[in-house]
C-alpha positions in Angstrom: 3.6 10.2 -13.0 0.3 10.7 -11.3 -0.8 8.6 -8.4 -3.6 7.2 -10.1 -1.4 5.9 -12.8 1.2 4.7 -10.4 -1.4 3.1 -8.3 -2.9 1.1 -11.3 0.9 -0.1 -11.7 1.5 -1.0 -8.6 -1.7 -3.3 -8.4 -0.4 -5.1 -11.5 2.5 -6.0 -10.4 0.8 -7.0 -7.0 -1.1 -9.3 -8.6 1.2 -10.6 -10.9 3.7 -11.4 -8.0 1.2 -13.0 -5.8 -1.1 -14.8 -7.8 -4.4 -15.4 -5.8 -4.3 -12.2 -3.8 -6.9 -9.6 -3.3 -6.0 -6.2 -3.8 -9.3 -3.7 -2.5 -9.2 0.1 -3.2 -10.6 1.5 0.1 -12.9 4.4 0.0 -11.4 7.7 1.7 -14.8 9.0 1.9 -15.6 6.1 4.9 -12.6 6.7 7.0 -10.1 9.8 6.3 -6.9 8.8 5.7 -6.9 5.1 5.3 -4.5 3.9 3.3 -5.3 3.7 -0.7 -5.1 0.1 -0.6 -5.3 -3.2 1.3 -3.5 -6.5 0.2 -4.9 -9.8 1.4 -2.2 -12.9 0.4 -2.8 -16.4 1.8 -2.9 -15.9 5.6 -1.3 -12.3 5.7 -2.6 -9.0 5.0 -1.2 -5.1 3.9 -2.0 -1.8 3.8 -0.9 0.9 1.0 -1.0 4.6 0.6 0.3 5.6 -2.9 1.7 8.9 -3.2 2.7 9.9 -6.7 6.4 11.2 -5.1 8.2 11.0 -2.0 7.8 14.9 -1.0 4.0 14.7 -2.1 1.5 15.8 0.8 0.3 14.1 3.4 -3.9 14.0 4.2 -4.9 14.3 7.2 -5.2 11.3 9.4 -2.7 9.1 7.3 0.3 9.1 9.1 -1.4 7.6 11.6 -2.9 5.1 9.6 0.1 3.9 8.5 1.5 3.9 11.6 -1.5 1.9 13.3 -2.2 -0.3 10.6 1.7 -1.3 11.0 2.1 -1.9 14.5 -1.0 -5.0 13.3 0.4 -5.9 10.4 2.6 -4.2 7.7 1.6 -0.5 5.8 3.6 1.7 4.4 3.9 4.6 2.2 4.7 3.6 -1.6 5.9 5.8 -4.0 8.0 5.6 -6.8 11.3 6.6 -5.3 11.0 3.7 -2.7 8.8 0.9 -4.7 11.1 -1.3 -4.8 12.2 -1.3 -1.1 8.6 -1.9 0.0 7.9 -4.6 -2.7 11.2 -6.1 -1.3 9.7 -5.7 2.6 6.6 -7.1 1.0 7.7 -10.4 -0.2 9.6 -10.7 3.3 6.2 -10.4 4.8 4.5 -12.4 2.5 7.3 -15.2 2.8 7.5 -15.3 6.3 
């Protein structure tokens, strides 16, 4: 599957879950490596990167990203192998 595809998914099933959210597409050009996507719910917010498989490359700067944009909130790396695990860790977050 390619990660656009998957990421289109994904945002369906985002929005369908947590009706009333707001699910923005960040632009890489503004900051390299940001994560693909950032999920404001009710009080709570999320960061995203989509990768179209678990072994697929990293860019430059996203690991750290992630990592940062964790330690404020929640981010992660979402791919198909392990969608369901972060959706799962998302609902937590959400619910909490």
């Amino acid at each position: 599957m390619l990660e656009n595809k998957f990421q289109a998914n994904l945002i369906k099933k985002i929005k369908s879950q947590y009706p009333g959210c707001i699910v923005m597409k960040n632009d890489p050009s503004y900051i390299q490596g940001i994560p693909d996507l950032l999920v404001l719910y009710k009080d709570k917010w999320v960061s995203l990167e989509c990768k179209k498989s678990a072994n697929a490359r990293h860019q430059p700067n996203q690991d750290y990203y992630v990592e940062q944009m964790d330690k404020m909130s929640f981010s992660r790396f979402i791919y198909p192998e392990n969608e369901q695990e972060v959706l799962d860790e998302l609902r937590h977050r959400f619910e909490d």
